[in-house]
TIRO-2110 file (N, C-alpha, C; in Angstrom, 1 decimal):
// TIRO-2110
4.5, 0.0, -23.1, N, 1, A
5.3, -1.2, -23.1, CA, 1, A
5.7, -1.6, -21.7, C, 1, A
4.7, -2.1, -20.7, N, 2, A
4.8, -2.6, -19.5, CA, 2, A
6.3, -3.7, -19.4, C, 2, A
6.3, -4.8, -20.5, N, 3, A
7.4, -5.6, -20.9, CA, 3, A
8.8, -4.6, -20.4, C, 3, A
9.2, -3.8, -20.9, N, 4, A
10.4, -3.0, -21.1, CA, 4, A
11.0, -2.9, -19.3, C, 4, A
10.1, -2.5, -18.4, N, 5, A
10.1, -2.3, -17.1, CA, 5, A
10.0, -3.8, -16.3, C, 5, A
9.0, -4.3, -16.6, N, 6, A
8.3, -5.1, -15.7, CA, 6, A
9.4, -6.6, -16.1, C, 6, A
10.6, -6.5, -17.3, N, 7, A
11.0, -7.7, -17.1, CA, 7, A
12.5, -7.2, -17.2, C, 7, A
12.8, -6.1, -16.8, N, 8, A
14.0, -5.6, -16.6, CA, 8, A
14.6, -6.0, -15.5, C, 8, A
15.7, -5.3, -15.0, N, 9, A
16.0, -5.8, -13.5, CA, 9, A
16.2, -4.5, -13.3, C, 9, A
15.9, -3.2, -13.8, N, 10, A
15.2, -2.3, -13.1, CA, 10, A
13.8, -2.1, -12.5, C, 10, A
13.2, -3.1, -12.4, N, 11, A
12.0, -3.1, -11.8, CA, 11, A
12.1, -2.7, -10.4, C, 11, A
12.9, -3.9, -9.7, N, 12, A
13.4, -3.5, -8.5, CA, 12, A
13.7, -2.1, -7.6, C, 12, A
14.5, -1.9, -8.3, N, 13, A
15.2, -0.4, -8.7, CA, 13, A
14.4, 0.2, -8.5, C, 13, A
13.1, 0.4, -9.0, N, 14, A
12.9, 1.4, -9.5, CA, 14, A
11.4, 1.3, -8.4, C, 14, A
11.2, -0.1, -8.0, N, 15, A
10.4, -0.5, -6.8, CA, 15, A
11.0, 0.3, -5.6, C, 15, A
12.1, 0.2, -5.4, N, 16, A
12.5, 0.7, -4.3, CA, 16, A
12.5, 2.3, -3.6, C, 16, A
12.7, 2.9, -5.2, N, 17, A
12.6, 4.2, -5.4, CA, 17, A
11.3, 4.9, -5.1, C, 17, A
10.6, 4.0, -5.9, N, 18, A
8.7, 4.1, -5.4, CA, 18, A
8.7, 4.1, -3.8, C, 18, A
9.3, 2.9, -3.2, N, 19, A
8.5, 3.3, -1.9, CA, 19, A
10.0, 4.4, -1.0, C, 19, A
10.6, 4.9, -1.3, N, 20, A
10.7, 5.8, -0.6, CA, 20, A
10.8, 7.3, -1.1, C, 20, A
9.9, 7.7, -2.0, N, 21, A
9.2, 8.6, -3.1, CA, 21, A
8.1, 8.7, -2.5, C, 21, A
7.6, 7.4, -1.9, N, 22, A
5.8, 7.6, -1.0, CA, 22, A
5.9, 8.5, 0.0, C, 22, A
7.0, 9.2, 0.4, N, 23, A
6.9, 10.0, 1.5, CA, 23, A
6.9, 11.4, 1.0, C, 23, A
7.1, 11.7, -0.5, N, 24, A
7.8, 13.0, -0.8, CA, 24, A
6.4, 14.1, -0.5, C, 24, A
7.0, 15.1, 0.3, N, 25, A
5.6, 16.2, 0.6, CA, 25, A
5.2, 17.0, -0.6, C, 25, A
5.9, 17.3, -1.5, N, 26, A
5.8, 18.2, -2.7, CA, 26, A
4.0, 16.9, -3.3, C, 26, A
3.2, 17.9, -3.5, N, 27, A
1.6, 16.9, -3.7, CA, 27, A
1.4, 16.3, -5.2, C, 27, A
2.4, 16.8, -6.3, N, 28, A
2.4, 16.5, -7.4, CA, 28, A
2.9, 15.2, -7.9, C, 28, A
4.5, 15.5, -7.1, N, 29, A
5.9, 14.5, -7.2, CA, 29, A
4.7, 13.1, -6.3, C, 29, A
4.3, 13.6, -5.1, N, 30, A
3.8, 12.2, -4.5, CA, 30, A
2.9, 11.7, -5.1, C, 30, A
2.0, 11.9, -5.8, N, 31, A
0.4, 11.9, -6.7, CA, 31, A
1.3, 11.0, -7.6, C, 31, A
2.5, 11.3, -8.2, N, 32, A
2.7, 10.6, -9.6, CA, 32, A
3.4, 9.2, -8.8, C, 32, A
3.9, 9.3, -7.9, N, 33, A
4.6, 8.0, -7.1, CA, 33, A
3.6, 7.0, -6.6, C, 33, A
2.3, 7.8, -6.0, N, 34, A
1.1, 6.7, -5.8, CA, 34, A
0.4, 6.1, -7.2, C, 34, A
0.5, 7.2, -8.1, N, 35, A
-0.2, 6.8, -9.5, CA, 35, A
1.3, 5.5, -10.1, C, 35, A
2.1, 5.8, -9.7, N, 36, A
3.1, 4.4, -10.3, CA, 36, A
3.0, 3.1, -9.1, C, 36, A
2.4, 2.8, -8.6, N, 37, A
2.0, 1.9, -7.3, CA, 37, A
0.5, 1.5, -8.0, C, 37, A
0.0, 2.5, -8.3, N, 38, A
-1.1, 2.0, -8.8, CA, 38, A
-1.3, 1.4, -9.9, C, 38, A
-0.7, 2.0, -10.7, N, 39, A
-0.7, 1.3, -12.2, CA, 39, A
-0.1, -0.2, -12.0, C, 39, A
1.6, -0.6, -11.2, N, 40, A
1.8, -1.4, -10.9, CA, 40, A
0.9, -2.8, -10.2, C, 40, A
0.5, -2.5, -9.2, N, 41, A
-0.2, -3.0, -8.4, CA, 41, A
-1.4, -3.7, -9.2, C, 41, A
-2.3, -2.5, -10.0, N, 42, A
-3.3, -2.7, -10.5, CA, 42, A
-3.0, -3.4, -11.5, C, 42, A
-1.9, -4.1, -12.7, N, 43, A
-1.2, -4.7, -13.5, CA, 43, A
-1.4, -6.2, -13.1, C, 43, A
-0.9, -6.2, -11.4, N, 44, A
-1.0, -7.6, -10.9, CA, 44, A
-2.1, -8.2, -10.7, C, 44, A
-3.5, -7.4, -10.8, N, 45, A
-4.7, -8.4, -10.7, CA, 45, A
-5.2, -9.3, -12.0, C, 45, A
-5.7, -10.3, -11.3, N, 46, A
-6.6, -11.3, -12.2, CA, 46, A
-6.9, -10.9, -13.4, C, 46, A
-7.6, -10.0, -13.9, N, 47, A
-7.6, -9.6, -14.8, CA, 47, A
-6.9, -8.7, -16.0, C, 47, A
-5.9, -7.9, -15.4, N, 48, A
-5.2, -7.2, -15.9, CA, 48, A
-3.4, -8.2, -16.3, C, 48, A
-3.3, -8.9, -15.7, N, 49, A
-2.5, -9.9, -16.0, CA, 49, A
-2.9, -10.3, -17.5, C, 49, A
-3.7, -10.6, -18.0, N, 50, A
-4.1, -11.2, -19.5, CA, 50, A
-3.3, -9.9, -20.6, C, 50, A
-3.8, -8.8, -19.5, N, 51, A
-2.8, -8.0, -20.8, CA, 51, A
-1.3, -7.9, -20.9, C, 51, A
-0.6, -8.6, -20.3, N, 52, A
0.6, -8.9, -20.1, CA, 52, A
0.8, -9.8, -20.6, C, 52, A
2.7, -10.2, -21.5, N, 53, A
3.2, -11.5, -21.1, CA, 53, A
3.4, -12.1, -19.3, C, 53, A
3.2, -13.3, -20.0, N, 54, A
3.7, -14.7, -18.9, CA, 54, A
5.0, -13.9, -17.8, C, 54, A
5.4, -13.7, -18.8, N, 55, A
7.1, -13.6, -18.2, CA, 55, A
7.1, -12.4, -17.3, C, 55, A
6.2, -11.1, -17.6, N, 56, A
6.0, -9.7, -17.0, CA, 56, A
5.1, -10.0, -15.9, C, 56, A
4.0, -10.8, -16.1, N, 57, A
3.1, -11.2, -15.0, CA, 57, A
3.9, -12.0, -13.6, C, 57, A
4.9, -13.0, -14.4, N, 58, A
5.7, -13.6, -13.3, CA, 58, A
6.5, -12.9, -12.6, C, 58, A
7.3, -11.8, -12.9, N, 59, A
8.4, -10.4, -12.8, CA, 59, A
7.4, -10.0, -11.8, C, 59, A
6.1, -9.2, -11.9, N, 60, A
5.6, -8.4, -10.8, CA, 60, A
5.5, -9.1, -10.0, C, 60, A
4.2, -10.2, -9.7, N, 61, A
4.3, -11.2, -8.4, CA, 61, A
5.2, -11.6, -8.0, C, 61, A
6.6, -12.2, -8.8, N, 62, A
8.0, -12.1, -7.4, CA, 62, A
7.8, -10.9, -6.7, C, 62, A
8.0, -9.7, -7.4, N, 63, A
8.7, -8.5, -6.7, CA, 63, A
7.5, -8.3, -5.8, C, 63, A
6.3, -8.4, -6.0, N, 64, A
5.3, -8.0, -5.1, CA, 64, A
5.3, -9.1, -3.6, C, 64, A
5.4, -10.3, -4.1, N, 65, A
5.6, -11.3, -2.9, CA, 65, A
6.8, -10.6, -2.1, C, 65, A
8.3, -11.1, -2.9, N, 66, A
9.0, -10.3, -2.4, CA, 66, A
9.5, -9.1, -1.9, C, 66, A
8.7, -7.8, -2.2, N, 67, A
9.3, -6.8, -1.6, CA, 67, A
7.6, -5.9, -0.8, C, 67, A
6.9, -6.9, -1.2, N, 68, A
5.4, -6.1, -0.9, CA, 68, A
5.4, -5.3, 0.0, C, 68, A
5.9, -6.0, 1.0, N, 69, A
5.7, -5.6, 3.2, CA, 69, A
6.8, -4.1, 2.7, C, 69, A
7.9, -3.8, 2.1, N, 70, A
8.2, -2.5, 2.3, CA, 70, A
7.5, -1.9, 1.4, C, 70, A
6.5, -1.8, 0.5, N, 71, A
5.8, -0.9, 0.6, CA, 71, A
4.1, -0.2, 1.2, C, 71, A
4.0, -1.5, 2.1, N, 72, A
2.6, -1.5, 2.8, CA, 72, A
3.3, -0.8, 4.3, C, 72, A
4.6, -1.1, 4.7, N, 73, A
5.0, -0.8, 5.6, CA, 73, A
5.2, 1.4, 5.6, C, 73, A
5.6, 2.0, 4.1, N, 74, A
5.8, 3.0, 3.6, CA, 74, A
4.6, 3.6, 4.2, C, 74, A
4.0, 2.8, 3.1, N, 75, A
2.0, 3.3, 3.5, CA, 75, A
1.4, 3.7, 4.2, C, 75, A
1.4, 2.2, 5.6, N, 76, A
1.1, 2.4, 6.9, CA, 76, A
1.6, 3.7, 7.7, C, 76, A
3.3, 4.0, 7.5, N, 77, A
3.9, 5.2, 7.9, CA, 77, A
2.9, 7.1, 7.4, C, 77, A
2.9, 6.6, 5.8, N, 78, A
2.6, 7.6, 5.4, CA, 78, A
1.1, 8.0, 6.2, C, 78, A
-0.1, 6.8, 6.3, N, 79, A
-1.5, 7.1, 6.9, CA, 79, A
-1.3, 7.7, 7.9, C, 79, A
-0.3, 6.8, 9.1, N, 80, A
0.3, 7.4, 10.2, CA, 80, A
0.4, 9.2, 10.4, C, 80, A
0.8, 9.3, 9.7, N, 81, A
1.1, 10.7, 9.6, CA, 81, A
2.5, 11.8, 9.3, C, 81, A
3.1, 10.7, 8.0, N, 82, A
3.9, 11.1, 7.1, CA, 82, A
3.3, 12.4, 6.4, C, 82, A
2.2, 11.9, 5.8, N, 83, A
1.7, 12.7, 4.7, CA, 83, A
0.6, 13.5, 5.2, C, 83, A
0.1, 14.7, 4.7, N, 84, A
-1.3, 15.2, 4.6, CA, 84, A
-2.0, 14.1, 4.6, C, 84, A
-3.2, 14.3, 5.2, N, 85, A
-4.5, 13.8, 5.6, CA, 85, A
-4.9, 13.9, 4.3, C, 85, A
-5.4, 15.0, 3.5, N, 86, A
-5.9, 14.8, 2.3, CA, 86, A
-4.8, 14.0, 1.1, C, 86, A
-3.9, 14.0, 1.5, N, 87, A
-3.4, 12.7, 0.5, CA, 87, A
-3.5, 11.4, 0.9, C, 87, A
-4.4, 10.6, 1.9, N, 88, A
-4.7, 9.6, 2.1, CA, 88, A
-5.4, 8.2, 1.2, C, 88, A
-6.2, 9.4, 0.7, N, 89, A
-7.4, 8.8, -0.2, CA, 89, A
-7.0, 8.4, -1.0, C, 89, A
-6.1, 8.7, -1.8, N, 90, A
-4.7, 8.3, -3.2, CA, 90, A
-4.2, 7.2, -2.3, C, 90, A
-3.8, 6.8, -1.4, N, 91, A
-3.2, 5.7, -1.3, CA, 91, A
-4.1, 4.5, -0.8, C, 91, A
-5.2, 4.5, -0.2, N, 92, A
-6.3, 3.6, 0.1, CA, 92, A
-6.4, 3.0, -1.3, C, 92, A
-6.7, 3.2, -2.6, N, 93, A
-6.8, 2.4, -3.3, CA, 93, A
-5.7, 1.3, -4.0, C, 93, A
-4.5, 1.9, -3.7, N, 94, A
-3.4, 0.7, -3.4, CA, 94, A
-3.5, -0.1, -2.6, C, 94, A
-3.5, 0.2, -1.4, N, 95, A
-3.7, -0.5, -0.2, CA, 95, A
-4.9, -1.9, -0.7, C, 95, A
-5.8, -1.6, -1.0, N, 96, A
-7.0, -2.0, -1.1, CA, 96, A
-7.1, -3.1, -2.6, C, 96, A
-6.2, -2.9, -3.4, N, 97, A
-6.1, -4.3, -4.5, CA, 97, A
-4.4, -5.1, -4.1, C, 97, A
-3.9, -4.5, -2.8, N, 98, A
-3.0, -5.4, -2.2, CA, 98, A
-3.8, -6.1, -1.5, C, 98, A
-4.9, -5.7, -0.2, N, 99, A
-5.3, -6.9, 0.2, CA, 99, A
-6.2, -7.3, -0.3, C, 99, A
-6.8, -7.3, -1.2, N, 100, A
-8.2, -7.9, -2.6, CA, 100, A
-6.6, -9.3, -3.0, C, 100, A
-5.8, -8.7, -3.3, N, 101, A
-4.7, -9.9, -4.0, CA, 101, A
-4.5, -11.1, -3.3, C, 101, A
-4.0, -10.5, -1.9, N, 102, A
-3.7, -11.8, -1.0, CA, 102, A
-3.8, -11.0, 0.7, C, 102, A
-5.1, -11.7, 0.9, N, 103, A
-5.5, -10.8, 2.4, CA, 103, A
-4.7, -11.9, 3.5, C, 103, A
-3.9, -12.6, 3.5, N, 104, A
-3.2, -13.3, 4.8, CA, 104, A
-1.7, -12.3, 4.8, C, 104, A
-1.3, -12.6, 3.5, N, 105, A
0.1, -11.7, 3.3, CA, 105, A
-0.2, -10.3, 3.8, C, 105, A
-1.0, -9.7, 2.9, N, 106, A
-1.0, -8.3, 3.2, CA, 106, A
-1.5, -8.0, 5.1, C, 106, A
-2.1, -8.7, 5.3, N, 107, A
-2.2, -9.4, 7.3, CA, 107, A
-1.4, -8.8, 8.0, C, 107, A
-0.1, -10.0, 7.5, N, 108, A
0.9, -10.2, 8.3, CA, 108, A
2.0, -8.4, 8.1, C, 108, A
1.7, -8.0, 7.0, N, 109, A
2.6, -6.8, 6.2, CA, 109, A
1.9, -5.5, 6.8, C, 109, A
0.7, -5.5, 7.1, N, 110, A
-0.1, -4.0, 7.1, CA, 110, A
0.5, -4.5, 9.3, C, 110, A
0.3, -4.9, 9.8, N, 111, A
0.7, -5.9, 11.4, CA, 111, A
2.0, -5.3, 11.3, C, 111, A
3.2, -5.8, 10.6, N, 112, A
4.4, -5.6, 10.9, CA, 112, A
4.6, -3.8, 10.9, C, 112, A
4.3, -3.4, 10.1, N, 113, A
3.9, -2.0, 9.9, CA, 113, A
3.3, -1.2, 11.1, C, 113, A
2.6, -1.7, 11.3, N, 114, A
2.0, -1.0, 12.6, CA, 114, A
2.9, -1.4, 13.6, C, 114, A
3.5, -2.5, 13.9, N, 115, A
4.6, -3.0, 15.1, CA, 115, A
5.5, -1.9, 15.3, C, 115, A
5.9, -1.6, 13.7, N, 116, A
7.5, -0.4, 13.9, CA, 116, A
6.8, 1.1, 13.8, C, 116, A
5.5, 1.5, 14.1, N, 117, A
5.5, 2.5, 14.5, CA, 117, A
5.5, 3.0, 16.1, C, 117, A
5.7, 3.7, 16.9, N, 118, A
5.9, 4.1, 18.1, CA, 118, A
4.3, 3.1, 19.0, C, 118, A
4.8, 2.8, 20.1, N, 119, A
4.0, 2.0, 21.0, CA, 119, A
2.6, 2.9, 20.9, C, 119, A
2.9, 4.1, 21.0, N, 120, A
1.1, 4.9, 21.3, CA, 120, A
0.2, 4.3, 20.2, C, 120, A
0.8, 4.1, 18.9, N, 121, A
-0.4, 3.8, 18.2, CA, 121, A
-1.0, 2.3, 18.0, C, 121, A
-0.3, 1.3, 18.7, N, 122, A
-0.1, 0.0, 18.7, CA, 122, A
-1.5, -0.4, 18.9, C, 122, A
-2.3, 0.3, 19.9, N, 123, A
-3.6, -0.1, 20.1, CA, 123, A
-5.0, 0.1, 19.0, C, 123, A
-4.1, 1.4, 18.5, N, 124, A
-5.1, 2.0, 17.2, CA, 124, A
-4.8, 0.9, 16.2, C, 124, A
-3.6, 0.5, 16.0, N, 125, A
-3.5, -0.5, 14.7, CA, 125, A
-3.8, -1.9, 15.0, C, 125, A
-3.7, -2.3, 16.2, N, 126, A
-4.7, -3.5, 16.4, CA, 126, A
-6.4, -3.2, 15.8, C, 126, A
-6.9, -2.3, 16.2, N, 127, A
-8.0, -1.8, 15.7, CA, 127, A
-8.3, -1.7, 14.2, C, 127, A
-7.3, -1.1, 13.5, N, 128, A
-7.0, -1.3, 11.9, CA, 128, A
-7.1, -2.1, 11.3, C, 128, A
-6.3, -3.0, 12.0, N, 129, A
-6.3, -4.3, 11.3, CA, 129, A
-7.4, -5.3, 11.6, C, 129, A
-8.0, -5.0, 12.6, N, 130, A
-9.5, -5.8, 12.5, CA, 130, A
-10.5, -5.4, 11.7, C, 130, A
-10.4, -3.8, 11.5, N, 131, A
-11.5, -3.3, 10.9, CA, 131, A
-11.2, -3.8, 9.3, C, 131, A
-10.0, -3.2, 8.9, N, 132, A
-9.1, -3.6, 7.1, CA, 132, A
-9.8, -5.0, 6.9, C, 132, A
-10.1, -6.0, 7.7, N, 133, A
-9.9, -7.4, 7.4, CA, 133, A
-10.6, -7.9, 7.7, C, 133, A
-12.1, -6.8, 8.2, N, 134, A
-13.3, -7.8, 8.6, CA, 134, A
-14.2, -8.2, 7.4, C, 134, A
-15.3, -8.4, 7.0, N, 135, A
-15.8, -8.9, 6.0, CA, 135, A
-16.5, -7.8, 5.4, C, 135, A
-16.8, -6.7, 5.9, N, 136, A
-17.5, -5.8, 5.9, CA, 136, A
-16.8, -4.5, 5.3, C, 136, A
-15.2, -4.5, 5.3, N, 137, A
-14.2, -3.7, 5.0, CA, 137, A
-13.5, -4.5, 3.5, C, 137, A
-13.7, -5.9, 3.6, N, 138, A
-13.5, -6.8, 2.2, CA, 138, A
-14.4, -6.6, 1.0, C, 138, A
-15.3, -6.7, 1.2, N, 139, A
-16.8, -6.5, 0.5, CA, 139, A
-17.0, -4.6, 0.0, C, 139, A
-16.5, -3.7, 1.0, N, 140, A
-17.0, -2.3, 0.8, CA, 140, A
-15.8, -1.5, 1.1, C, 140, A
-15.2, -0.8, -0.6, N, 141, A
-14.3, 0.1, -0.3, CA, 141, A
-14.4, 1.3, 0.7, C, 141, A
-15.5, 2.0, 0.6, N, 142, A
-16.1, 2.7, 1.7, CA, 142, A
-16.0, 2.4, 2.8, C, 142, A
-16.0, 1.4, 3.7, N, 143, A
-15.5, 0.7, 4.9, CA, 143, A
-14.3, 0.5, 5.1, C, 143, A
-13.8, 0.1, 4.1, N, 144, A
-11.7, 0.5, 4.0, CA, 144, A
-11.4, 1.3, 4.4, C, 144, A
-11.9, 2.6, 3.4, N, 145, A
-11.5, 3.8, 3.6, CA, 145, A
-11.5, 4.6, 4.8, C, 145, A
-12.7, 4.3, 5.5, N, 146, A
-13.1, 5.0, 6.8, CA, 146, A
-12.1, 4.5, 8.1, C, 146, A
-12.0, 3.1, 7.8, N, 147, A
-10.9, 2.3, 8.9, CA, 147, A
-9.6, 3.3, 8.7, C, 147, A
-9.2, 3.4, 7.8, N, 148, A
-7.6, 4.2, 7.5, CA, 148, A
-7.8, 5.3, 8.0, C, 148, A
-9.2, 5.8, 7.7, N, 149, A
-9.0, 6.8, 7.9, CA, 149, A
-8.6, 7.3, 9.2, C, 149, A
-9.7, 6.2, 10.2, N, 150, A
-10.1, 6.2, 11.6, CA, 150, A
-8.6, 6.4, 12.3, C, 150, A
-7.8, 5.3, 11.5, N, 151, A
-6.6, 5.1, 12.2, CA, 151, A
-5.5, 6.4, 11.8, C, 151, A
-5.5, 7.1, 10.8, N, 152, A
-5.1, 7.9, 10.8, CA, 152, A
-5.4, 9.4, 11.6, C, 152, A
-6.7, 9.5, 11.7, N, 153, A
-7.4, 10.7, 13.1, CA, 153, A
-6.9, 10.2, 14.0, C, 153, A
-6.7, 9.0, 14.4, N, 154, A
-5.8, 8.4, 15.9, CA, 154, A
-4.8, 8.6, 15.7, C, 154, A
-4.2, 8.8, 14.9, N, 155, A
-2.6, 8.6, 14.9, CA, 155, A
-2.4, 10.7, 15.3, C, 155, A
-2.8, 11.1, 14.4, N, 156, A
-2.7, 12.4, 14.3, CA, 156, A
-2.9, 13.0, 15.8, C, 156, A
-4.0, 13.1, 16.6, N, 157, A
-4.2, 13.1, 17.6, CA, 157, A
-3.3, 13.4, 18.4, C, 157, A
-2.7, 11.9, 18.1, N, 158, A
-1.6, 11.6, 19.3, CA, 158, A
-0.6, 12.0, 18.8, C, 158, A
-0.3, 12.4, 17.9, N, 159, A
1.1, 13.2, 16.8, CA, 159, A
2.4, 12.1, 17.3, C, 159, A
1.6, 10.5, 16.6, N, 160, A
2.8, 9.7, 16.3, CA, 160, A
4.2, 9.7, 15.4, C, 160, A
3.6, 10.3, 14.4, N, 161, A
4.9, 10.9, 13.7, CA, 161, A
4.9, 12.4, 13.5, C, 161, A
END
């Protein structure tokens, strides 16, 4: 019953909880916090909207317009080097039906993100964000992946966080 949540006004709530749950190190607790991002997220595409009411479809796209950038911002931190390297892969596919949704917004949100991390990686996430957004990374999950990834080996390196 997507309805019960998605036109509550614990959605919010319970959005907010999600993105700062994205950081939890325990691999189970965070697996089920990306799998609720996901299911979310994945709810708000084109197609998956039809299985929803009107009213639940409209509920997510506020809260995603509205609160999207803190959780791409979470993300960005966690690739950084919040999280295990091997729990990356679990979050690229969020990442990746946010900017399939709306690639100007998610732009401006995956940029801001990289801004409030420490100046050393500033040059890597310029890099990021050209690669995330080239046509070649739009077209091929596999090219997504490897960009995050890339930017995450950079980040690590330099033990930004």
């Amino acid at each position: 019953m997507p309805a019960l949540l998605l036109e509550s006004e614990l959605l919010v709530t319970a959005f907010h909880c999600g993105c700062a749950g994205l950081h939890v190190q325990h691999r189970e607790a965070n697996r089920s916090v990306v799998c609720f991002f996901e299911t979310l997220v994945g709810i708000s595409s084109q197609h998956a909207r039809a299985q929803v009411s009107p009213a639940s479809a409209h509920a997510l796209l506020a809260l995603l317009t509205e609160h999207g950038a803190q959780l791409v911002h979470a993300m960005v931190f966690a690739i950084a080097g919040v999280l295990p390297q091997s729990r990356i892969r679990f979050i690229v596919p969020v990442l990746k039906m946010l900017v399939d949704m709306e690639p100007t917004t998610c732009r401006a949100w995956v940029s801001a993100g990289v801004q409030s991390l420490p100046a050393d990686a500033h040059i890597d996430g310029n890099t990021l964000l050209n690669a995330l957004f080239s046509a070649e990374a739009l077209q091929d999950e596999k090219a997504f992946a490897n960009a995050i990834d890339a930017f995450s080996s950079a980040c690590r390196r330099k033990r930004i966080l």
